[in-house]
LONUDO-217810 format. One record per residue (C-alpha): x, y, z; residue in three letters. Coordinates in nm, 3 decimals. Layout:
! residues N
<X X&Y Y&Z Z&res Ala>
...
! end
This chain:
! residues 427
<X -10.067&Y -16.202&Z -8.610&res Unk>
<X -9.934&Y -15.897&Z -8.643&res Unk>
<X -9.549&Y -15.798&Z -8.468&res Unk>
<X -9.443&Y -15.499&Z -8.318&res Unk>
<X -9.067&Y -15.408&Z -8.363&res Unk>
<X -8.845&Y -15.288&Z -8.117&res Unk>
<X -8.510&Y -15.247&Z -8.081&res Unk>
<X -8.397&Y -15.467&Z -7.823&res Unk>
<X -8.521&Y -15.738&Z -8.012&res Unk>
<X -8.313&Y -15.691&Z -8.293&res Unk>
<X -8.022&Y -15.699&Z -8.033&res Unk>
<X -8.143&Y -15.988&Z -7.838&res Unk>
<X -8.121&Y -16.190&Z -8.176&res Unk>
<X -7.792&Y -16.073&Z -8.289&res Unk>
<X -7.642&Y -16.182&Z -7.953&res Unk>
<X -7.775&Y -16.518&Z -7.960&res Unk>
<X -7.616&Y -16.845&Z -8.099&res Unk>
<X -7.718&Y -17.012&Z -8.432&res Unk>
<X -7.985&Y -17.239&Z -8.365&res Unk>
<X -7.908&Y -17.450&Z -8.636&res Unk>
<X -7.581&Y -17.550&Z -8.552&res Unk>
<X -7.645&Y -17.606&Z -8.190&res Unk>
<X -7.870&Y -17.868&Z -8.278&res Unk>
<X -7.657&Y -18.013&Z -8.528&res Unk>
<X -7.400&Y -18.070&Z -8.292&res Unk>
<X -7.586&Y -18.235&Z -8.009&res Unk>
<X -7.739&Y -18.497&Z -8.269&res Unk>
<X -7.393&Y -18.593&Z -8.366&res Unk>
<X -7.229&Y -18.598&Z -8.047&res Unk>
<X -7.547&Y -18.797&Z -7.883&res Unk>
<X -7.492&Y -18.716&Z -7.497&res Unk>
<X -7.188&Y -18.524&Z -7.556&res Unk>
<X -7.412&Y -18.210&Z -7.640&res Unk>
<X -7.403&Y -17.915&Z -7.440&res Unk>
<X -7.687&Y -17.830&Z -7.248&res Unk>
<X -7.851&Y -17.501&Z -7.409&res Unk>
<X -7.728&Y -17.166&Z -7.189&res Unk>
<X -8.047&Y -16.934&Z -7.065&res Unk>
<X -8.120&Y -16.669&Z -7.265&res Unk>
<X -8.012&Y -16.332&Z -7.021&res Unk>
<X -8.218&Y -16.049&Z -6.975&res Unk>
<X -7.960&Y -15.754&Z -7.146&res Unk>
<X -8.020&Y -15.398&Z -7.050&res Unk>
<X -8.005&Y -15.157&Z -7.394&res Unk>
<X -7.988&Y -14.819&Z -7.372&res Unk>
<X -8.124&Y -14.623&Z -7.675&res Unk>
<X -7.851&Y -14.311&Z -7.790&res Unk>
<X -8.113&Y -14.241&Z -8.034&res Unk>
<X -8.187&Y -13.834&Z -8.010&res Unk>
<X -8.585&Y -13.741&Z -7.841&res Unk>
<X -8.810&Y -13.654&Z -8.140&res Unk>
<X -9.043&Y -13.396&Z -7.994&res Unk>
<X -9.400&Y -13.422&Z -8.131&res Unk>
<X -9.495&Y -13.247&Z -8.448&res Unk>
<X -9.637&Y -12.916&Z -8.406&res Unk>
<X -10.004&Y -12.842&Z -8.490&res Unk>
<X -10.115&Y -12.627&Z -8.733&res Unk>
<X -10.085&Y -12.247&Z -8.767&res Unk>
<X -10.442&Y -12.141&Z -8.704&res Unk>
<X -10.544&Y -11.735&Z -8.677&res Unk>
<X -10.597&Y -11.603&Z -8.354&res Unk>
<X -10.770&Y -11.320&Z -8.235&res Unk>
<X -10.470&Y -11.037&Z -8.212&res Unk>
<X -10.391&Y -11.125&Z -8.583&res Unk>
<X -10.770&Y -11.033&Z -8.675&res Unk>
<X -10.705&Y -10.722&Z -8.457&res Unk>
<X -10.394&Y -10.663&Z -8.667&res Unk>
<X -10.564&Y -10.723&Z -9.007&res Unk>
<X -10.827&Y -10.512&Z -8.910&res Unk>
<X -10.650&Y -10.178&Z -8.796&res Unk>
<X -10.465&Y -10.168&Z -9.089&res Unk>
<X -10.777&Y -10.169&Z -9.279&res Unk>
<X -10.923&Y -9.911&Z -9.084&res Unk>
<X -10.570&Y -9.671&Z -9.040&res Unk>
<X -10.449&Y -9.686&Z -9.396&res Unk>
<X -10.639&Y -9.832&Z -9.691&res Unk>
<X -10.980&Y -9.652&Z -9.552&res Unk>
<X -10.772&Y -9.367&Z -9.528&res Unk>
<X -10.642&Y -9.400&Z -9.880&res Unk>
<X -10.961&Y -9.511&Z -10.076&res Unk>
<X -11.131&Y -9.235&Z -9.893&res Unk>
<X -10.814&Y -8.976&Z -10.010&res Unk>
<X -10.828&Y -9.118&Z -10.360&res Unk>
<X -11.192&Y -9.096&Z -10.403&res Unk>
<X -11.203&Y -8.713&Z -10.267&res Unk>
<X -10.890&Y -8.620&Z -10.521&res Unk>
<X -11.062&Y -8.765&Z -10.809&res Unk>
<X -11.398&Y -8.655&Z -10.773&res Unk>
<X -11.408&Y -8.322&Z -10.533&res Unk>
<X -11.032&Y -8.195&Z -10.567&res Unk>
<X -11.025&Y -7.913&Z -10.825&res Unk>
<X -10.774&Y -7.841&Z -11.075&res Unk>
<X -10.531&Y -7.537&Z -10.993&res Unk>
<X -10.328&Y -7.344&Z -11.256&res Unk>
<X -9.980&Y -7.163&Z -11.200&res Unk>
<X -9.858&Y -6.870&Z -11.349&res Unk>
<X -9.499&Y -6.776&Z -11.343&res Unk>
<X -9.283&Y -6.489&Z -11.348&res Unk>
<X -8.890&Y -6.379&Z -11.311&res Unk>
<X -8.760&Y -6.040&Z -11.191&res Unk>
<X -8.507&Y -5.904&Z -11.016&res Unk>
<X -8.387&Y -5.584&Z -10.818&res Unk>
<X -8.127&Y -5.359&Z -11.028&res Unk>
<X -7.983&Y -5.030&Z -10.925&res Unk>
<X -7.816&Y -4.773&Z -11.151&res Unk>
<X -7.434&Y -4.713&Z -11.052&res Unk>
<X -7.422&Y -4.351&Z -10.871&res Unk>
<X -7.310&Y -4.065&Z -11.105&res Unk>
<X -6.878&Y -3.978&Z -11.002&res Unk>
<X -6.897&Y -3.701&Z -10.809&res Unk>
<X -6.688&Y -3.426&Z -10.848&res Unk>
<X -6.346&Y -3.357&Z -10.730&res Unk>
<X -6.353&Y -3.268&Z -10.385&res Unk>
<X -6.709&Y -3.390&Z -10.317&res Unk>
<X -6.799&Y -3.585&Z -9.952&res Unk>
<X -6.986&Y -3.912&Z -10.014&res Unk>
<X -7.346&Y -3.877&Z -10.017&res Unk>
<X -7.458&Y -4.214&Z -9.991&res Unk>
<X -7.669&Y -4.246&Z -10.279&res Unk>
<X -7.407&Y -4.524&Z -10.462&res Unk>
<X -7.525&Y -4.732&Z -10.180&res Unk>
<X -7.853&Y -4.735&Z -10.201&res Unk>
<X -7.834&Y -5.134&Z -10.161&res Unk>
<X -7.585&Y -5.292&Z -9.989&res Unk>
<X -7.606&Y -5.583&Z -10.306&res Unk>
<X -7.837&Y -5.729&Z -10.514&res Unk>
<X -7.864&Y -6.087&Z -10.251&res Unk>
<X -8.008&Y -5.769&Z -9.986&res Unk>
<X -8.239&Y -5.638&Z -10.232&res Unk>
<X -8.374&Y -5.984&Z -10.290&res Unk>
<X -8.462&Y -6.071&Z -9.983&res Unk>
<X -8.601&Y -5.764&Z -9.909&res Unk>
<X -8.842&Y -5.856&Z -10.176&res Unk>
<X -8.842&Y -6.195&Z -10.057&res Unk>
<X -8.935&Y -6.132&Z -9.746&res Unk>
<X -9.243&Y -5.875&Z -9.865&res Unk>
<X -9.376&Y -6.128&Z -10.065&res Unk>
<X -9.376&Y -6.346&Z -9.747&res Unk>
<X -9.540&Y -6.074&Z -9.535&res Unk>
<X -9.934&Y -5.964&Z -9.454&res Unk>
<X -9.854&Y -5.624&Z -9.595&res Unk>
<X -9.864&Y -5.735&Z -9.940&res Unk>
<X -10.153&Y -6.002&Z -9.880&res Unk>
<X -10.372&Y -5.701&Z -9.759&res Unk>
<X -10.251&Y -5.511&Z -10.026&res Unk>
<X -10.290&Y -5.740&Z -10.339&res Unk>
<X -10.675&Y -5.899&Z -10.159&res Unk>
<X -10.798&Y -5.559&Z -10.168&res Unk>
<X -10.667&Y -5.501&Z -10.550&res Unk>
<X -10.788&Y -5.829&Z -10.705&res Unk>
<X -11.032&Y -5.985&Z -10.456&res Unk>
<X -10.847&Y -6.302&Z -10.344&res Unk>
<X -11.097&Y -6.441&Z -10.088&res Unk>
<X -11.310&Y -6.495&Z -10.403&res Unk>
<X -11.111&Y -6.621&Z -10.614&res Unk>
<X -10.942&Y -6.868&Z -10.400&res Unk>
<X -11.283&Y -6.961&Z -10.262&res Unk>
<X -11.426&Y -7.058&Z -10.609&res Unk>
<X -11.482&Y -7.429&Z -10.573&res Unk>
<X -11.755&Y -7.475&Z -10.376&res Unk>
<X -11.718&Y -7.891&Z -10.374&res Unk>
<X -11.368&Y -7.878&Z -10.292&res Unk>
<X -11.305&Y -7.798&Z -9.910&res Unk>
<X -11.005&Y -7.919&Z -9.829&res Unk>
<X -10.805&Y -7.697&Z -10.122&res Unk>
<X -11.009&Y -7.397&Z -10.121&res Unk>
<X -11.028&Y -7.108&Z -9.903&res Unk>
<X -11.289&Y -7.095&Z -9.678&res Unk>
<X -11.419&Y -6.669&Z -9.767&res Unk>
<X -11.521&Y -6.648&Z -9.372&res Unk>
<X -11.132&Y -6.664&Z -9.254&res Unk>
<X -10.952&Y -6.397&Z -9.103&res Unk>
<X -10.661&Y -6.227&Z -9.240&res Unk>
<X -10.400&Y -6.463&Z -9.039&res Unk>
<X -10.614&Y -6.766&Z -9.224&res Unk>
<X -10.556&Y -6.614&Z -9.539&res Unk>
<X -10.202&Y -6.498&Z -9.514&res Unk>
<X -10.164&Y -6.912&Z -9.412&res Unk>
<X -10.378&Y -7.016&Z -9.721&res Unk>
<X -10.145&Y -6.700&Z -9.932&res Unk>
<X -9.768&Y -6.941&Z -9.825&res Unk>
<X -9.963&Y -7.217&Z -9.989&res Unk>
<X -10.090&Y -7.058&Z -10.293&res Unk>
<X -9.791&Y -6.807&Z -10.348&res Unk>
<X -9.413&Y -6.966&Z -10.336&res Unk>
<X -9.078&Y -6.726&Z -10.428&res Unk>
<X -8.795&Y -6.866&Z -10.509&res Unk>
<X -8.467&Y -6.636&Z -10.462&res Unk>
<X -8.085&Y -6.668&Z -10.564&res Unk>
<X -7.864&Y -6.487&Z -10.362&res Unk>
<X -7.555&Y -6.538&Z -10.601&res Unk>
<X -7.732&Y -6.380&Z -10.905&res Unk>
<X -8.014&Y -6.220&Z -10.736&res Unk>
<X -8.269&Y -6.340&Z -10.976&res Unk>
<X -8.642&Y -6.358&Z -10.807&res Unk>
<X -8.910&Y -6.664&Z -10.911&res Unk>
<X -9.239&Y -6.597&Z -10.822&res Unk>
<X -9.506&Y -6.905&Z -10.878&res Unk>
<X -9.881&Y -6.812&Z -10.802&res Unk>
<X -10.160&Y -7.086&Z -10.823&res Unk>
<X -10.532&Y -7.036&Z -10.901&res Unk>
<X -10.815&Y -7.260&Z -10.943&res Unk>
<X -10.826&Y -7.040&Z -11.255&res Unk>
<X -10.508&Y -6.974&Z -11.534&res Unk>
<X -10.656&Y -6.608&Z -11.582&res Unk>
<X -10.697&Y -6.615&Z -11.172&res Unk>
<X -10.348&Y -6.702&Z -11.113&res Unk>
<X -10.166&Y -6.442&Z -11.369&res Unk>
<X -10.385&Y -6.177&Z -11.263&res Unk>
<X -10.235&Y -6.231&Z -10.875&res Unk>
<X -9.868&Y -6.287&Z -11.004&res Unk>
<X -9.932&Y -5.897&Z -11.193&res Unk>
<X -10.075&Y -5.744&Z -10.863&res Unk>
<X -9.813&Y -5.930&Z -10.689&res Unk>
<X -9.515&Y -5.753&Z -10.910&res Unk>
<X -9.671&Y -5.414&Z -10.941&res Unk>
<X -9.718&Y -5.376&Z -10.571&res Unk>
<X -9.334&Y -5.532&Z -10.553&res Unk>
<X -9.238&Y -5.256&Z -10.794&res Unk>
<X -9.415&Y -4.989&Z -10.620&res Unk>
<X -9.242&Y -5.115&Z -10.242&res Unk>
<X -8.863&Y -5.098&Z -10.480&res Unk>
<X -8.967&Y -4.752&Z -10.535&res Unk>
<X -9.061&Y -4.596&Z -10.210&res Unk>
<X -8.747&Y -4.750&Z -10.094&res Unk>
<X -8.557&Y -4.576&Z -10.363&res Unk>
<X -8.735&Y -4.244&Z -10.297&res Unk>
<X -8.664&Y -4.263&Z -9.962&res Unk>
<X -8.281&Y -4.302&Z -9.995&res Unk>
<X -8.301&Y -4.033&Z -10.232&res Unk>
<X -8.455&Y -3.768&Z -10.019&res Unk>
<X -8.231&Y -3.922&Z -9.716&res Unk>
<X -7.929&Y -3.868&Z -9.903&res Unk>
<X -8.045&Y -3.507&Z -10.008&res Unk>
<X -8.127&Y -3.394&Z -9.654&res Unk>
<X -7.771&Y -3.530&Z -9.541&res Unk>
<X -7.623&Y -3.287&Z -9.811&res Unk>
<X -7.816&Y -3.034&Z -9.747&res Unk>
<X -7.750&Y -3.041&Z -9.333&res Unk>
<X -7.379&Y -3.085&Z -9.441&res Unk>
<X -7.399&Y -2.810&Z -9.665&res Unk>
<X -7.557&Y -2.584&Z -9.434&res Unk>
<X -7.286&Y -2.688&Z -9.159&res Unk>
<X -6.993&Y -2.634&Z -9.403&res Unk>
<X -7.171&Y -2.272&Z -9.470&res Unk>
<X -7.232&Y -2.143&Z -9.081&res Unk>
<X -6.859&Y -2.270&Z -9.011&res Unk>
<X -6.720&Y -2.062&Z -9.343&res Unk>
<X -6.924&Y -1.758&Z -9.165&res Unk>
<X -6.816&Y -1.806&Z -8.803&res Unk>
<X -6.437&Y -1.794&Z -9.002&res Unk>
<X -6.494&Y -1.480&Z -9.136&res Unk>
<X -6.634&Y -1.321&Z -8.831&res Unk>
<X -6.334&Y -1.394&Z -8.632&res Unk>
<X -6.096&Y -1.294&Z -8.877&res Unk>
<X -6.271&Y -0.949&Z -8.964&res Unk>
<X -6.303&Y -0.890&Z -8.535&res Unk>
<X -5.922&Y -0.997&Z -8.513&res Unk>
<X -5.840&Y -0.707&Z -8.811&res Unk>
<X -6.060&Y -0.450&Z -8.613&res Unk>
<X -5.837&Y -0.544&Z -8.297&res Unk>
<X -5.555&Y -0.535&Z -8.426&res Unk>
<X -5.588&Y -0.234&Z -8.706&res Unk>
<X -5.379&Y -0.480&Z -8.926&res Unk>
<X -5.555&Y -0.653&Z -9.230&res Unk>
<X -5.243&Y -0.865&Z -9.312&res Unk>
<X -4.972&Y -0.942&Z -9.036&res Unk>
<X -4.710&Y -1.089&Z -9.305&res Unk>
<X -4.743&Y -0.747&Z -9.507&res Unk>
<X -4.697&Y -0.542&Z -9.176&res Unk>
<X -4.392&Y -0.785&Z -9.078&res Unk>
<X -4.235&Y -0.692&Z -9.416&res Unk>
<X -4.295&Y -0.342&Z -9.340&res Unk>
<X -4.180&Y -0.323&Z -9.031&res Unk>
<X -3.857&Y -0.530&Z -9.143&res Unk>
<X -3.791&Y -0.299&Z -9.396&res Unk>
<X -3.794&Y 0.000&Z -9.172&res Unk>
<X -3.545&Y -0.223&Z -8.890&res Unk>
<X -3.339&Y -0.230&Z -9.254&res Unk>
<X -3.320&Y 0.112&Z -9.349&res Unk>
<X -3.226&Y 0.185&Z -8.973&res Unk>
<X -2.962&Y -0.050&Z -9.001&res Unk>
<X -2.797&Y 0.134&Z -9.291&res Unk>
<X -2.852&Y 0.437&Z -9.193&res Unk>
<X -2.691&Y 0.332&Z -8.795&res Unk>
<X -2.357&Y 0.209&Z -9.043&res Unk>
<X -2.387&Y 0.516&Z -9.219&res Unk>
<X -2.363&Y 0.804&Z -8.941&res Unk>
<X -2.078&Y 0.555&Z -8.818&res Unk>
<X -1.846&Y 0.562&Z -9.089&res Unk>
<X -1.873&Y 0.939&Z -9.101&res Unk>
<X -1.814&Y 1.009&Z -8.741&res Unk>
<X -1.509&Y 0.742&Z -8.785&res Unk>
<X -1.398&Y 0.973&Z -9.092&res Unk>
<X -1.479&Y 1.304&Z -8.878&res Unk>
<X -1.246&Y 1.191&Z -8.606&res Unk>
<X -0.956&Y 1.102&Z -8.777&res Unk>
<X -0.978&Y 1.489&Z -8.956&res Unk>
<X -1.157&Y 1.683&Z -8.661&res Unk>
<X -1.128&Y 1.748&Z -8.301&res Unk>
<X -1.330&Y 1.485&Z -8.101&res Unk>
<X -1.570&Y 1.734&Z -7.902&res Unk>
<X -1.635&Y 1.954&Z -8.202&res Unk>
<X -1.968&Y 2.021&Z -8.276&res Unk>
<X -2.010&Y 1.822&Z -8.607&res Unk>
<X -1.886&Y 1.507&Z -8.407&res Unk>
<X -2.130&Y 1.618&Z -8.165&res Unk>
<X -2.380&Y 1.603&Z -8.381&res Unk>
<X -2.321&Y 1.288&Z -8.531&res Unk>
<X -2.288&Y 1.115&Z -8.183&res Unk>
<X -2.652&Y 1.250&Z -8.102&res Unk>
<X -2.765&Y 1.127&Z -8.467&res Unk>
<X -2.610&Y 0.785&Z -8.362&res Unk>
<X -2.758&Y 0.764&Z -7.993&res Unk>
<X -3.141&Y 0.849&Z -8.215&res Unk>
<X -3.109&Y 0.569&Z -8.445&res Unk>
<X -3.007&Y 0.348&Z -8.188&res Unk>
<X -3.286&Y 0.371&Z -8.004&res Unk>
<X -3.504&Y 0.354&Z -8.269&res Unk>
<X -3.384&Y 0.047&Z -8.384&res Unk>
<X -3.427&Y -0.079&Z -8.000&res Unk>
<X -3.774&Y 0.004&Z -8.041&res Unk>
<X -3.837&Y -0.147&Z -8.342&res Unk>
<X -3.696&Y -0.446&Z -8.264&res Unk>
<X -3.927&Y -0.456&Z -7.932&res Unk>
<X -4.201&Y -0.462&Z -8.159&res Unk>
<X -4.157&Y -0.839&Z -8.271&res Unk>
<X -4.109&Y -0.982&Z -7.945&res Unk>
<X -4.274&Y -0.951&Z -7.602&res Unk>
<X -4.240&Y -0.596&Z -7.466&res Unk>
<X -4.339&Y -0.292&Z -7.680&res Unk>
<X -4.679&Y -0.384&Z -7.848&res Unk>
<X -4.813&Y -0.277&Z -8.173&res Unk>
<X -5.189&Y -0.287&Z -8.019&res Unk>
<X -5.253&Y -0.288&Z -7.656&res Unk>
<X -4.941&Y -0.488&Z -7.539&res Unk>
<X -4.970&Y -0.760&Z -7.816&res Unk>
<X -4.608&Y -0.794&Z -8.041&res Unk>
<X -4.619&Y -0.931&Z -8.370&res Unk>
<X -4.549&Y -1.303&Z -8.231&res Unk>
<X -4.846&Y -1.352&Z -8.081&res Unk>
<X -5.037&Y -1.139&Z -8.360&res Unk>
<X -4.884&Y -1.351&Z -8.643&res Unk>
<X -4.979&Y -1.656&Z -8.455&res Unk>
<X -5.338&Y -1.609&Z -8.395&res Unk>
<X -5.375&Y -1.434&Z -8.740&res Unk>
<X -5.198&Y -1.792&Z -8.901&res Unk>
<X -5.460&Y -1.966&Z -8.696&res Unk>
<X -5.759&Y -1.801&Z -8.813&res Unk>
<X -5.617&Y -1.835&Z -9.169&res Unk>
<X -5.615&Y -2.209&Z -9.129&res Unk>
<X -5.962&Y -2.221&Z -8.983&res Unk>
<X -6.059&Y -1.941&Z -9.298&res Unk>
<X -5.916&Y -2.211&Z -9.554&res Unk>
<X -6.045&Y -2.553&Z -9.401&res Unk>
<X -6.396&Y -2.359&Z -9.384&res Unk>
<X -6.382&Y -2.260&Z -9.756&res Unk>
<X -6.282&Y -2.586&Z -9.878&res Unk>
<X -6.539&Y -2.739&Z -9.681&res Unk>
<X -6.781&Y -2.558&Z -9.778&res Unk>
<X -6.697&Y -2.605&Z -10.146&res Unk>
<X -6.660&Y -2.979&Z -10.102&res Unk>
<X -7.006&Y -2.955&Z -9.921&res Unk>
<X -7.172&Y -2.770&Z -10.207&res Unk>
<X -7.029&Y -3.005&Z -10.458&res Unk>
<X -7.177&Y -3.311&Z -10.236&res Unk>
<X -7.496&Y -3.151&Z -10.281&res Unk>
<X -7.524&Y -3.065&Z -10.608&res Unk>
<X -7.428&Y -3.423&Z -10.747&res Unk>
<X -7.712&Y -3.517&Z -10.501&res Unk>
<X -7.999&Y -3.320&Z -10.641&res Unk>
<X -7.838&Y -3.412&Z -10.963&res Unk>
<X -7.861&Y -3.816&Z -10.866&res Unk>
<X -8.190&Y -3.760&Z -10.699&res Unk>
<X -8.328&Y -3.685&Z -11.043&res Unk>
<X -8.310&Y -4.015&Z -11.223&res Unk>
<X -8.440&Y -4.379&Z -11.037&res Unk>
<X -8.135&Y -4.540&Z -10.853&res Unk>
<X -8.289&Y -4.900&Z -10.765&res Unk>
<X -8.613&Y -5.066&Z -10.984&res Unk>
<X -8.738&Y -5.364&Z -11.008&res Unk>
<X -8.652&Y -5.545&Z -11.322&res Unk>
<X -8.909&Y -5.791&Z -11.467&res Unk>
<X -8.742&Y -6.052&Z -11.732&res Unk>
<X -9.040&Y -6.243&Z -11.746&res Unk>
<X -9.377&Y -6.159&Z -11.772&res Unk>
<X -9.649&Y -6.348&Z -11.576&res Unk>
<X -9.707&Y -6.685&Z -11.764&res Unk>
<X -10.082&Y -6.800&Z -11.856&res Unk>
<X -10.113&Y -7.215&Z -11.763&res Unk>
<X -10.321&Y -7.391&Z -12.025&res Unk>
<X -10.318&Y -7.752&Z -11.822&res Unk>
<X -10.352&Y -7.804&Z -11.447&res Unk>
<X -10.026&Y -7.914&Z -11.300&res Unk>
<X -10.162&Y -7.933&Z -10.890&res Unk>
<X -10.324&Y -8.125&Z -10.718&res Unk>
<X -10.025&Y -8.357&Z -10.763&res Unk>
<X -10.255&Y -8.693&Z -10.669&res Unk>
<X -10.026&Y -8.948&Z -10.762&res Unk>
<X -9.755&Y -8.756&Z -10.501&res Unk>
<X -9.982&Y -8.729&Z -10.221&res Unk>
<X -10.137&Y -9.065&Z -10.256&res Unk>
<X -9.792&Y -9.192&Z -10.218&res Unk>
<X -9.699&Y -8.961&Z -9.975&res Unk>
<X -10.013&Y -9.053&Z -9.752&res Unk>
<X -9.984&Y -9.381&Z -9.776&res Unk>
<X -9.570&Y -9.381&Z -9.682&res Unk>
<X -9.691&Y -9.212&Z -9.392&res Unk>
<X -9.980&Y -9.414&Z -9.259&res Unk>
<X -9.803&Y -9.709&Z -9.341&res Unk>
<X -9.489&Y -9.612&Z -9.102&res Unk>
<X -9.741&Y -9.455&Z -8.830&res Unk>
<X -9.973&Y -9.800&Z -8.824&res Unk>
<X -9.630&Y -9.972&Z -8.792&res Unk>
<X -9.473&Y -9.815&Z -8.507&res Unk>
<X -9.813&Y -9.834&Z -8.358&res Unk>
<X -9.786&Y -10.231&Z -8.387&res Unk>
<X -9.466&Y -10.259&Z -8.261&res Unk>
<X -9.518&Y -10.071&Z -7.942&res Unk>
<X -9.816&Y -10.249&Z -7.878&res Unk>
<X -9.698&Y -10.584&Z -7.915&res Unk>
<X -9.390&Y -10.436&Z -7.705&res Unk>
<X -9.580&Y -10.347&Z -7.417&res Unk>
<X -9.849&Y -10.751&Z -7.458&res Unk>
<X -9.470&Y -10.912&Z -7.422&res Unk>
<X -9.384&Y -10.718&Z -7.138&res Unk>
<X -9.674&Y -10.755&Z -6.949&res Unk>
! end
């Protein structure tokens, strides 16, 4: 017969008396034996912790399927498709490089005296020039210009198999331009101005033949800039030349008219002149003095020498009157003018004669060292290496892009996931 344990039994039995030596007792004692106590029903409560039942087996359910599967479909279809097209339809492209950058020769000193004529500052630096370049490289100018040189719609559109990395010959310019930032990449430094130009091809000879048409038209662009500064800076002289020459002539005019006006050809000579006169006056005043002091002290006052001498004395006076009138406002020497104002407007007009000349001079100087500059090339491109001809494809990177692709459709089927099992728990 098989027995079931339980707890409670195991406590019923350690409660209860020896049987043993209960019945040892009442055979010696014969009636003196106690009567055997009922067994009590005893209430245990378990403190034993509630076991919950074993869980069942993990089993798939239908979401996980729906997991498994759109990863499957979102990123290794995606990849073996990717890996299959780079290894079989993806064609090899070739780089060529080159290295140039835009120099200017210093401006020639210009001569004592000269006015700036801009032509040392062609370029405001060589990090300006760059990115001048940089920026043509960059712009459809230069694609129209280098497609119709070397023909890139065909050469970009040379692998027929290959869709996805060649050009399609049927795109517009704005396609091709697109297509050009993908093929073409500069790379510029603005601290020592040096230019690297990189130019793929699905052929080496391809690629180095763009990276030449590329630098010549580059080359070309340096020059017409450089031409144009040139024959800027050569009109500016000339205009300032021709300024400095009508303002030397409008000098001259108004000094000759004042000398007409005033019958005088140099005020500070006829001040002299005149001063010299006022002097001989002056001694000659001093003279007739001291003789008519000597005549009186010999002679009778109202004799006729005395007389004489008086008159003499009265003459010069008034001469010297007059000639002193002449130098201040009064008497004129022309038409009411006295030498003050005369000597002041003739002072002005010298000023105006001198400034004129000397501008003139410093104009002609300007634009002589101009024609002078004008002759030899200020700012050229500078090519320190020559295109480069690849002998081993180095793009399609496939490794990179596998990894690339797959880093990305891994993290876009992942967020996916998430917010869908964000909005299932929500709802």
């Amino acid at each position: 017969m098989n027995r079931v344990w339980h707890p409670d039994a195991v406590h019923a039995k350690a409660n209860a008396p020896p049987v043993g030596k209960a019945r040892g007792r009442g055979r010696g004692r014969g009636d003196g034996a106690l009567p055997s106590t009922p067994r009590r029903n005893v209430a245990v409560h378990s403190t034993a912790p509630q076991i919950p039942p074993p869980a069942s087996p993990a089993r798939m359910k239908r979401r996980h399927y729906l997991i498994l599967a759109s990863f499957a479909l979102v990123v290794i279809v995606p990849l073996v498709v990717s890996f299959w097209y780079l290894e079989s339809r993806a064609a090899d492209q070739y780089e060529s490089i080159t290295g140039f950058t835009v120099s200017r020769v210093d401006a020639l000193p210009a001569p004592a005296g000269a006015l700036p004529t801009g032509l040392g500052q062609l370029s405001l630096g060589m990090s300006t020039d760059g990115d001048i370049v940089q920026q043509f490289i960059q712009s459809q100018k230069l694609v129209e210009l280098v497609d119709a040189r070397v023909d890139l719609r065909a050469k970009w559109a040379r692998p027929a198999n290959d869709p996805v990395f060649a050009f399609d010959p049927s795109g517009s310019i704005e396609d091709l331009v697109d297509y050009w930032q993908d093929m073409v990449s500069v790379y510029h430094d603005g601290i020592s101005g040096l230019i690297q130009l990189r130019v793929r091809a699905f052929d080496p000879r391809d690629a180095r033949q763009i990276a030449r048409a590329i630098v010549d038209e580059c080359t070309s662009m340096i020059n017409r800039l450089g031409a144009k500064a040139r024959s800027d800076a050569i009109r500016h002289a000339r205009e300032e030349l021709d300024h400095a020459l009508a303002r030397l002539k409008a000098a001259r005019r108004a000094m000759t008219a004042f000398r007409n006006r005033t019958q005088i050809v140099d005020p500070q000579a006829a001040i002299q002149g005149q001063m010299g006169v006022l002097n001989s006056l002056q001694q000659q005043l001093a003279s007739a003095l001291v003789k008519l002091d000597l005549l009186q002290q010999t002679a009778p006052v109202a004799g006729p020498r005395a007389a004489q001498l008086r008159r003499e004395i009265a003459v010069i006076k008034k001469r010297i009157a007059q000639e002193r009138g002449k130098f201040g406002k009064g008497n004129g020497v022309a038409e009411g003018a006295d030498y003050a104002s005369v000597v002041g407007e003739y002072e002005g007009l010298s000023v105006d004669l001198e400034f004129a000349q000397r501008n003139y001079l410093s104009a002609l100087s300007g634009f002589e060292a101009a024609r002078a500059e004008a002759r030899r090339q200020a700012l050229y491109l500078a090519v320190f290496v020559a295109p480069t001809l690849a002998e081993t494809a180095q793009y399609p990177q496939r490794a990179q892009l596998l990894a690339e692709l797959a880093f990305f459709l891994s993290l876009g089927w992942g967020i996916a996931v998430l917010v869908a099992h964000t909005v299932r728990d929500r709802h």
